[in-house]
N, C-alpha and C positions, 0 to 999 in steps of 0.2 A: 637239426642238431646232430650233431657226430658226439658217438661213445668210444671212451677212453677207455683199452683194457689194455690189464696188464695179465701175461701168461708167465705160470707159475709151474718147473716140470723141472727135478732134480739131473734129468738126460736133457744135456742142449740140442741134441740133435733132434729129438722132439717137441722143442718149445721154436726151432729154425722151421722144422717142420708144417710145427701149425700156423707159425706166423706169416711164411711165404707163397704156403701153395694151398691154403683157402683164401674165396674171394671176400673178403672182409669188406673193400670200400664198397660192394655192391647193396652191403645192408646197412651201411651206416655205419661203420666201425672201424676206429684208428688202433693200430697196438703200438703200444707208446714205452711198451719195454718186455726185459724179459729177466725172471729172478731164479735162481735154483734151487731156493730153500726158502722155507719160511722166513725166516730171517731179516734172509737178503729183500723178499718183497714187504716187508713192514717196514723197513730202511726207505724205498722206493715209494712207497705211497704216500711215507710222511713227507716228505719233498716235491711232490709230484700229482698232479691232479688225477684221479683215476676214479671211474664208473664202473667197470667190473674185473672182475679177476679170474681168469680162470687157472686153476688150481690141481695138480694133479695131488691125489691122496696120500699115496705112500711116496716118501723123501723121507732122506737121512737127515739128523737134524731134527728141526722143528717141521711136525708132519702137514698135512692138510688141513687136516680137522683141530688142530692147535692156530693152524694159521687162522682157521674161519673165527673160531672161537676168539680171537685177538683184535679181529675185523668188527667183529660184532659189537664189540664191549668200545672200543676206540672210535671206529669211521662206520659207523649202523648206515649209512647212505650207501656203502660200497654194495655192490651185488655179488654173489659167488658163485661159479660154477663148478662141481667138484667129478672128477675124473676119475675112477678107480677100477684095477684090473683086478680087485677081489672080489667075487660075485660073493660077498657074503652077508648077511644081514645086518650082522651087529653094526659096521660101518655104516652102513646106509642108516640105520636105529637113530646113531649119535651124529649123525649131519641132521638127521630130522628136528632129533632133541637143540640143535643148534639153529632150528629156523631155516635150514638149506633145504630146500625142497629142488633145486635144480641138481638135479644129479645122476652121472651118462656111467657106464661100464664099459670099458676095453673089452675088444677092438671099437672104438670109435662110431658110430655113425656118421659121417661129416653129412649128409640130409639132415639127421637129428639133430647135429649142434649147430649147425646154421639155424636150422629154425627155432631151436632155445635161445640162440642169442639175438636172434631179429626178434622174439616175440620179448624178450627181456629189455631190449633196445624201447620198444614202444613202451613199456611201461616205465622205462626211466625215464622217458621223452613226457610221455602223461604227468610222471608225478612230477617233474621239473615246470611245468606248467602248472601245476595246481601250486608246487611252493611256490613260483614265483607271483602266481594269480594272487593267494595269499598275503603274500609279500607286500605286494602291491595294493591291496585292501587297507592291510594294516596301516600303510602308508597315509594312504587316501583318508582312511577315518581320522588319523594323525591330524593330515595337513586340514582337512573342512574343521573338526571342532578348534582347530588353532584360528584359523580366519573367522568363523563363528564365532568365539568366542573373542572376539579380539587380542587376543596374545595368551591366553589360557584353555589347555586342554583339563579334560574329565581326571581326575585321581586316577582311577583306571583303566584310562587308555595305554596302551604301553608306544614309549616313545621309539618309533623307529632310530636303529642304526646303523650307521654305513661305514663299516667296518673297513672296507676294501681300502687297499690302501693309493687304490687311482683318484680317488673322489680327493676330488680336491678344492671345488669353486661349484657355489648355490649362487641362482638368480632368482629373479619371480622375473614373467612377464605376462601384461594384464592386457586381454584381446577384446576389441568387439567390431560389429559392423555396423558399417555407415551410415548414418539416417535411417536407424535402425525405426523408427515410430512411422514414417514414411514407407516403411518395405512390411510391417507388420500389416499393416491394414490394406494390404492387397494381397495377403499369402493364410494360405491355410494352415492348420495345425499340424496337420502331417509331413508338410512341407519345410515348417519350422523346424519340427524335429528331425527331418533329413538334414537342414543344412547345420544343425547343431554338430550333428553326428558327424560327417564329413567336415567340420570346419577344425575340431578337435583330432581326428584322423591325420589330416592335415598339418597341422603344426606339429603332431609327435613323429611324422616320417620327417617332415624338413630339419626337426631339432636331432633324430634320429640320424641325421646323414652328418650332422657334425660332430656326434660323437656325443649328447646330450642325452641322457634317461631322461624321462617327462612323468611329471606326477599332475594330472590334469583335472581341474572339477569344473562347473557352473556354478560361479555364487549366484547369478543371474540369469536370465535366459537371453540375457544381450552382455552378459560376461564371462571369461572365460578366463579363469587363472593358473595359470603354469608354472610347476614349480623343476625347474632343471639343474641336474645331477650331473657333472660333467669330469673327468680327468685333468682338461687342462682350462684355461681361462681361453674363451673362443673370442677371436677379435671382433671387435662391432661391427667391420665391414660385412665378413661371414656369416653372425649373426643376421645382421636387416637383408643379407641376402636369401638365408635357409627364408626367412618369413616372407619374405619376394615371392620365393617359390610356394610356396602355401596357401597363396593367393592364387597361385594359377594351379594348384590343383581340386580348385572349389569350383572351377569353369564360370560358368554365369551368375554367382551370387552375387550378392553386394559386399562390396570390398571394404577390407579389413584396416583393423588400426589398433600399434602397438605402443603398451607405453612397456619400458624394462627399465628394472633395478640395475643398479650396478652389482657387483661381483662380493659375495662375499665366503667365507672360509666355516663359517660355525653356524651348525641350527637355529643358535639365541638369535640371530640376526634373520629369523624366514620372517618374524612377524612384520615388523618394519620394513623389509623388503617389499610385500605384500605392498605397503601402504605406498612406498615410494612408484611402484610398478602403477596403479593405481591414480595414483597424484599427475605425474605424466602423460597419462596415458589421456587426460580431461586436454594436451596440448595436441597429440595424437589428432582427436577426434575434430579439432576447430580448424585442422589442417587441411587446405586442398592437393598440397603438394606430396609432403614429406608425413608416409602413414607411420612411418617407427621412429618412435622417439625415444630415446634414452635418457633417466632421469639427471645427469650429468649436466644436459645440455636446461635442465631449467629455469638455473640462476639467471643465463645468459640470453635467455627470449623474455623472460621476465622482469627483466631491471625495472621499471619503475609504471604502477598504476596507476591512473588520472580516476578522481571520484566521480562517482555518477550523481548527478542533483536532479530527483526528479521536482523538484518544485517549481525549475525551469519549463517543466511540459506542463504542468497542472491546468494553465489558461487555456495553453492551445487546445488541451484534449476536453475539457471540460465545454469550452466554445465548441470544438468539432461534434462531441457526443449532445450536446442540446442542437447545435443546427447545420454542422454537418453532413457530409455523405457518407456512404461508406468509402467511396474512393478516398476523399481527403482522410477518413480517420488511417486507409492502406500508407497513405502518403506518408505521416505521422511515424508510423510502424515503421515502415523500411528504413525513414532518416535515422529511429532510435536503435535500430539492431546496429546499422552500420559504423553507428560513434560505440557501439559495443563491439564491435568487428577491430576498426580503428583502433580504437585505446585497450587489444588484447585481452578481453575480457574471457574469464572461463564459464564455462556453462554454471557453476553454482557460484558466482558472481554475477550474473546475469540473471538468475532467478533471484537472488537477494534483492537484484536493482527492482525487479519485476513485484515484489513484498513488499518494498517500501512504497514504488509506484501506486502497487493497490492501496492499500492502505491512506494513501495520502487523497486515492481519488473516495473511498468509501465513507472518510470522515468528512469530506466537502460534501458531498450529493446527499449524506443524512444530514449535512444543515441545513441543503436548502430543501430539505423535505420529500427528500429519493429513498424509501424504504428498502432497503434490501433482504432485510429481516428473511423475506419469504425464499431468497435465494441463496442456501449456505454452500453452495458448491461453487459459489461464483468466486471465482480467484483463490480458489486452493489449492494454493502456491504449497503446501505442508504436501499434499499427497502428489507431487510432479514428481515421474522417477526420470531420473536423469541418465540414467542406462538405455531408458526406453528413448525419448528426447532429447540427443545427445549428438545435436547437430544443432547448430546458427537457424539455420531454417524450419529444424522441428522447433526449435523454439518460438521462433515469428508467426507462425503457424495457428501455435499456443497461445500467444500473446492477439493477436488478430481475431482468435473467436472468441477470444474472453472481451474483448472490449465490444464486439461486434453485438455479441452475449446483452451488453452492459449498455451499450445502445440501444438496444431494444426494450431492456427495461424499462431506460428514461422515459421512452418517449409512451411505452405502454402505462406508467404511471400516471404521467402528464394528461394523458385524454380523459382521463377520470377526474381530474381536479382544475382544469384550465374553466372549463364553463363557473365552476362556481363560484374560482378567485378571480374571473373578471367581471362578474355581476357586484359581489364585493365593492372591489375595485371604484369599478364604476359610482358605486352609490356613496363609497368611503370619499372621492373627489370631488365630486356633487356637492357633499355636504361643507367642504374641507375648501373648496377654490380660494376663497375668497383670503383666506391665510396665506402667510411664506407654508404655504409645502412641500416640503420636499420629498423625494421617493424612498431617502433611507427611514422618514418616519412612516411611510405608506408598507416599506417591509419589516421593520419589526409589530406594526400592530396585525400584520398577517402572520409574523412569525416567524420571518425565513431572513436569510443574508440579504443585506441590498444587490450582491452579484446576482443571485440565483431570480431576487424579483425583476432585476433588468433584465435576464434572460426571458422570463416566463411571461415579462409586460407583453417585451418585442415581439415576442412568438402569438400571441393571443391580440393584440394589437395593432399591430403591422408596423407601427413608430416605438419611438421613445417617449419617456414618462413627460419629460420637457414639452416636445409638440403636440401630445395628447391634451395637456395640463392646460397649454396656448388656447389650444382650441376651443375648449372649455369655457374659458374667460373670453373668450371671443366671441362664442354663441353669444352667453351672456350679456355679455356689451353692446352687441347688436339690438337683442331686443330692449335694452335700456334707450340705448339712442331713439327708437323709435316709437317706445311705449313711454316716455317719461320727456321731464323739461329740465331734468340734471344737467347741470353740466358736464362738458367731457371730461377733466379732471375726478371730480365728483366721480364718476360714473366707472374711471381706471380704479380708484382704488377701491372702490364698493366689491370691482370683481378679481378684485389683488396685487394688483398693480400699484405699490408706491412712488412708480417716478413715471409723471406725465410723458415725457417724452417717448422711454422706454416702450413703453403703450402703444404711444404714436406710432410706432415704429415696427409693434409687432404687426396692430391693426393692420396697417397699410400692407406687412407682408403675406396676410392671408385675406386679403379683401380685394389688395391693389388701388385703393383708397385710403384715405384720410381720415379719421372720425366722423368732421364737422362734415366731410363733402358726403359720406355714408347717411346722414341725419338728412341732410339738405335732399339727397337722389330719394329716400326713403317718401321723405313729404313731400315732395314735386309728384313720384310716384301715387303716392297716396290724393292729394288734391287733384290729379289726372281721373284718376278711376271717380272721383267724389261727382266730377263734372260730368263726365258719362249716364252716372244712377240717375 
């Protein structure tokens, strides 16, 4: 930081004096004019930016110590050095009473006033640092309880102003990185918070080089919101280029993705900014190409969404999680991310589909008597943070162990109740054969949907309810054929069979015979062994 003074000495010859033949640039100090009178340097300073003054005491006119006394009351920022060739107290008394405590007597030191105005330089360098550190706080506390609160700050927050008359154009832009839930669980905490640090660093020198002030926070620890102060409206090319570069001065981290607001003129618009920065920025992240995205460009990637129906998957995953593998249920997964990929889906439209999805599988599996009761974290889809998960693949990921999750319940359910609903079973068709039974009444007097009992037959019985049922009536009818003198008719619909043929027909498919020729092989068999005894 270079200081601004102005020399103040009724004789020009000594104000050319001091100002040409001390080394001034060597301490940091520009003299940026020269006044004769009080006067004339209160003229100058109102025009004119100025950090110190140095001041010779006695001038015609308005004196030293009226000038300090002017300075004080008006521009208390300015510094003053006061010069005087009267070794006398009272002077020195009334610069004291005035708060001047810098003060040299004729003949000069020039060692001494060099080092009063280098050590005066650092402290107006310090405190410009702290008001701006300040500045900057105030800001900061401003802009979080604005985001926090959604468009309302505290009663007494006091609202930053930007008085300057360069400021001209507020954006937001809203940052995170890539596969940010993927890069989390291989990095440590202290590692995180370097790349935090450095990634924030980072966008305020690249916004820095176009001429943007940065007011920067973490609503998240995978977000980063920016809020920039600028003179002139910086073109988008130059913007997504400063943020080009901000990526390459993070070296090896994972790469970054911008959404930004458009351009606006008045504070009332930071909060909505915010949200637009924000809104984009979910296009940003689903990008492999294009990391900056401006919210401009929304309308025109987003023209038109195809609904998602999961009740087209319900069978497949429902079939896959009762007798499936894992590979197939993977299969499943990648086809559904990709029609989510395809029909431009955003990541909190993809976790919608993913809610409805649950839900649709969690009311089928408690009817066909899949408890989940005991697992309430299973698809809590409410606590997925999507800053964290905030990629197509973190998502599939998410999606992949919850089902994987949900398979292993199934099946850990099922080995508890398989033995007892096919003993059941068994004893319920035993009694039942000889009736039209069919399997939708075989699963309401168990309880369950007829899907979920054809699933649980198949799995515990290795067929279907049909050729289980056959077979039944088959035993049966065998040992009529050969323990009785029914006839075959007789004997089909004894074990349920109302149409003779039908019979005929099954018999012969599980025998490779006939009825009558089963009856006939039975007693040939039987009078064989009789002749033997």
């Amino acid at each position: 930081m270079t200081i601004r003074m102005l020399i103040v000495d009724d004789e020009p010859i000594i104000c050319q004096g001091l100002r040409h033949t001390l080394p001034w640039e060597t301490i940091g100090v520009e003299v940026v004019g020269e006044a004769y009178d009080g006067w004339e340097a209160l003229q100058f300073v109102s025009r004119e930016s100025v950090d110190l003054v140095l001041t010779d005491i006695h001038m015609d006119g308005m004196d030293g110590l009226e000038l300090a006394k002017k300075l004080k009351e008006w521009m208390p920022h300015i510094r003053i050095i006061i010069i005087s060739g009267y070794d006398d107290f009272e002077y020195a008394r009334r610069a004291l009473r005035l708060g001047i405590e810098d003060y040299l007597l004729k003949p000069v030191n020039i060692d001494e006033l060099l080092t009063m105005v280098k050590r005066i330089d650092l402290e107006i360098v310090k405190e410009a640092e702290q008001g701006h550190k300040h500045e900057h706080e105030r800001r900061l506390k401003w802009l979080t309880q604005l985001i926090q609160g959604e468009g309302i700050v505290q009663k007494e927050t006091e609202i930053p102003t930007f008085t300057s008359t360069d400021v001209h154009s507020f954006r937001f832009i809203a940052s995170q990185l890539e596969d940010y839930a993927g890069w989390v669980d291989h990095s440590s905490e202290e590692l995180r918070h370097s790349v935090r640090s450095e990634w924030e660093k980072a966008i305020t020198t690249a916004l820095k080089g176009i001429d943007q002030e940065v007011i920067s926070f973490f609503h998240h620890p995978n977000l980063l919101l920016s809020l920039c102060i600028g003179s002139r409206e910086v073109d988008s090319r130059d913007l997504a280029a400063a943020l080009s570069d901000a990526q390459g001065l993070m070296s090896e981290f994972p790469r970054l993705h911008y959404g930004i607001s458009p351009v606006y003129s008045s504070l009332d618009q930071v909060y909505p900014s915010y949200m637009q920065a924000v809104s984009v920025l979910q296009l940003s992240v689903l990008s492999d190409v294009n990391t900056v995205q401006f919210y401009e460009q929304e309308q025109i990637l987003r023209k038109c969404l195809l609904p998602f129906a999961p009740f087209e998957l319900e069978k497949q995953l429902v079939q896959v999680l009762f007798y499936g593998s894992f590979e197939e249920l993977d299969d499943i997964i990648r086809g559904m991310m990709q029609e989510f990929r395809d029909k431009g889906y955003l990541l909190k439209e993809i976790l919608q589909a993913i809610k409805e999805l649950s839900i649709i599988l969690q009311r089928k599996l408690h009817s066909n008597g899949i408890d989940l009761s005991q697992h309430t974290d299973f698809f809590n889809t409410y606590e997925i943070d999507l800053q964290v998960h905030n990629s197509t693949r973190a998502m599939e990921t998410l999606l992949r162990r919850e089902l994987r999750t949900l398979s292993s319940i199934i099946h850990s359910s099922l080995e508890g109740k398989h033995h007892w609903i096919t003993e059941r079973v068994k004893k319920f068709i035993e009694s039942r054969h000889t009736t039209d039974l069919k399997a939708s009444e075989v699963a309401a007097w168990l309880k369950i949907t007829p899907n979920y009992f054809s699933i649980i037959f198949k799995q515990n019985f290795g067929k279907g309810f049909a050729e289980y049922l056959n077979e039944v009536r088959i035993d049966h009818a065998k040992a009529s054929l050969v323990s009785t003198e029914e006839r075959v008719f007789e004997i089909a619909e004894n074990v349920g069979y109302r149409e003779y043929k039908y019979f005929c027909s099954i018999f012969k498919a599980y025998t490779g015979i006939t009825p009558t020729q089963y009856r006939k092989l039975a007693q040939t068999t039987s009078d064989s062994f009789g002749q033997l005894v």
